[in-house]
N, C-alpha and C positions, 0 to 999 in steps of 0.2 A: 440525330433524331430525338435523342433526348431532349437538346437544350432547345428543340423546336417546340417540344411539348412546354417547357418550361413558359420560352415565351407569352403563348397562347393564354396560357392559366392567366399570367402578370397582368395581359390585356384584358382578360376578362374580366377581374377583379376592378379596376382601375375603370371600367364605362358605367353608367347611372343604370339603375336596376329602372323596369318600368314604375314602377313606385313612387321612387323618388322622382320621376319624370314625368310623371302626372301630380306630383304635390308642386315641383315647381312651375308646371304650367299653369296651374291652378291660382300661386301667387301671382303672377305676371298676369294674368286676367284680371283680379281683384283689385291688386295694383291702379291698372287702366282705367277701371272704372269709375276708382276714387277720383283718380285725374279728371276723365272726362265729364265730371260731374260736379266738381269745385270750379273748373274754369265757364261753365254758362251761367250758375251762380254767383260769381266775381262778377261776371256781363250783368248783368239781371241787374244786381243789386249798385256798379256803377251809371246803369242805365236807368235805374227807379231815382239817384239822386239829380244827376240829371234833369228829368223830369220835372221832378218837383220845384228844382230852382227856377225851369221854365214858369212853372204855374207862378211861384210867388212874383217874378218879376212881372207877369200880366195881372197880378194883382196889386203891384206898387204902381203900374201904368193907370189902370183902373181908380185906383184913390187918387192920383194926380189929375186924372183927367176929370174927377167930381170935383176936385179942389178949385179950378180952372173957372168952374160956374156955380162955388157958393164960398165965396171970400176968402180962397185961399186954407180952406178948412177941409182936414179929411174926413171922411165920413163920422168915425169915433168920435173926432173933435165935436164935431156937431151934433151927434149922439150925448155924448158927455155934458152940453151947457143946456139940455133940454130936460135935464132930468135932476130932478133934488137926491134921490137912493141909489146910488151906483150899482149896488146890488140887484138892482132890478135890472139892469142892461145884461144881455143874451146874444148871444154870437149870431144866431138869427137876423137879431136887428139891424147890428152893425152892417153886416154881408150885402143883406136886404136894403140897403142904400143905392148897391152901385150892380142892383140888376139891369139897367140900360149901358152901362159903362163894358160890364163883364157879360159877357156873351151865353157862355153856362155857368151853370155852378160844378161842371164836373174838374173845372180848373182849382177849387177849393178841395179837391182830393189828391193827396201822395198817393200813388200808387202801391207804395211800400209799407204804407197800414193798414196793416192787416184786421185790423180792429172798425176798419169804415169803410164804408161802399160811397159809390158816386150817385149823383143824384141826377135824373135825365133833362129835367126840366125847373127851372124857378117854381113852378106851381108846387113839387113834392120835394122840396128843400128843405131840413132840418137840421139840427147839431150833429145828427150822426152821421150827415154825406160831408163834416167839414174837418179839416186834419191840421188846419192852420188857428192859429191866434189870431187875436187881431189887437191891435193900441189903441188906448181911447185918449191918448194923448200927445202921441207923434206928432210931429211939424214937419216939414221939407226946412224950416231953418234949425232942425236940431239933428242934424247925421248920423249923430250917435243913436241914435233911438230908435228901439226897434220897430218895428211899423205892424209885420208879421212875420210870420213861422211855423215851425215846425210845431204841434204841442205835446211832445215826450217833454219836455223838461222838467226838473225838478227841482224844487228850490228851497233852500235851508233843510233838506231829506226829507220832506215829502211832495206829492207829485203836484205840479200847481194843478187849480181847476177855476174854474168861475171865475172870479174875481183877483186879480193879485197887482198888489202897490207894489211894482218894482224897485228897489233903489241900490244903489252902489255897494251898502252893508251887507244884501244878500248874498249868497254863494248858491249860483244854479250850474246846473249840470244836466247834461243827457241822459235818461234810463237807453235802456238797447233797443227798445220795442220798434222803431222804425227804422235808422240810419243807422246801427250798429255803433249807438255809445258819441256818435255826433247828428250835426241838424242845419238846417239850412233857415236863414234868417234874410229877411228882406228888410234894408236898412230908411230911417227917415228919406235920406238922400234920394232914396227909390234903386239903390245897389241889391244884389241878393249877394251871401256871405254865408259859405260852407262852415261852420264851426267844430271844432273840436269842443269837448267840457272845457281843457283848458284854457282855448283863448272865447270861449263862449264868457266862466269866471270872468277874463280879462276887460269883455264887452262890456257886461256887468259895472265893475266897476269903473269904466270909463263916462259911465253915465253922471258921476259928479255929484253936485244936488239935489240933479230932477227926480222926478217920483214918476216913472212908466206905468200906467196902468193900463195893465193886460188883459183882457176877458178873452178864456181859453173854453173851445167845444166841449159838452157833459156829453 
């Protein structure tokens, strides 16, 4: 009789108090949650690059297909030899080329910047429905060159804007603001091309002696 009391005590002592049995259900909730909430995220944000690289390749189709019916020149190109001030060239204009080529302008927005909205129609299109770059000096005979992109980039530490003479000496890199520290790039060739900073750097200097000149959305 005793040693049955004895038992009893040992098992008591040894099972979780309600206490401790609601602190660790409490974890194993929390827990889940976190989970189920990083993995639609991972979706979401593989699903926004995606996306985007959809857009820029119907906008290297888009410049091909202007190039097709004004000598082989993309839009920029033909922006660029019309004008003596570079400065004066606006993403606007460039865009504003190939509105029969491009169907919307909602295809000139990531979805993933959060910083721009889409524009519904060509009529209320402005730099702030556009999330891409554009070259004012791309060729289809130079591949290396960027055509367009993402415009998080940044280059020699501060963030391009307006205007920017690309060349091989520069060191550019991604901020985080859209594609978390990479970006998507639509190549001369008409390729689109996921980058990291470091093989973006590598793009960079693969450019050689040309001078890329970029005009990125304000």
């Amino acid at each position: 009789m005793l040693i049955s009391k004895g038992v009893a005590r040992t098992s008591c002592r040894s099972a979780f108090s309600a206490v401790e049995l609601l602190v660790m259900l409490a974890v194993v909730v929390v827990l889940a949650m976190v989970f189920m909430r990083s993995v639609p995220t991972d979706r979401r944000a593989k699903a926004g690059r995606i996306k985007c690289a959809n857009n820029l390749k119907n906008v290297g189709l888009a410049f091909r297909i202007f190039a097709t019916d004004n000598g082989d020149r993309f839009p920029g190109s033909l922006v660029m030899s019309n004008v003596t001030d570079l400065t004066s060239i606006n993403i606007e204009g460039v865009y504003g080329l190939i509105t029969n080529e491009l169907s919307t302008p909602k295809i000139l927005f990531c979805p993933a910047d959060s910083d721009r909205r889409a524009a519904e129609s060509w009529a209320n299109y402005s730099a702030t429905n556009a999330s891409y770059f554009v070259s004012l000096s791309a060729k289809e005979s130079v591949p290396q060159a960027f055509l367009a992109g993402d415009r998080n980039m940044q280059v020699n530490g501060k963030l391009a804007s307006r205007l920017l003479p690309l060349t091989s000496n520069d060191v550019a890199v991604w901020t985080g603001d859209i594609h978390a520290d990479q970006g998507n790039i639509a190549m001369g060739d008409g390729s689109v091309q996921q980058m990291t900073s470091a093989r973006l750097k590598g793009s960079v200097r693969d450019l050689g002696g040309i001078t890329n000149y970029l005009v990125f959305p304000q």
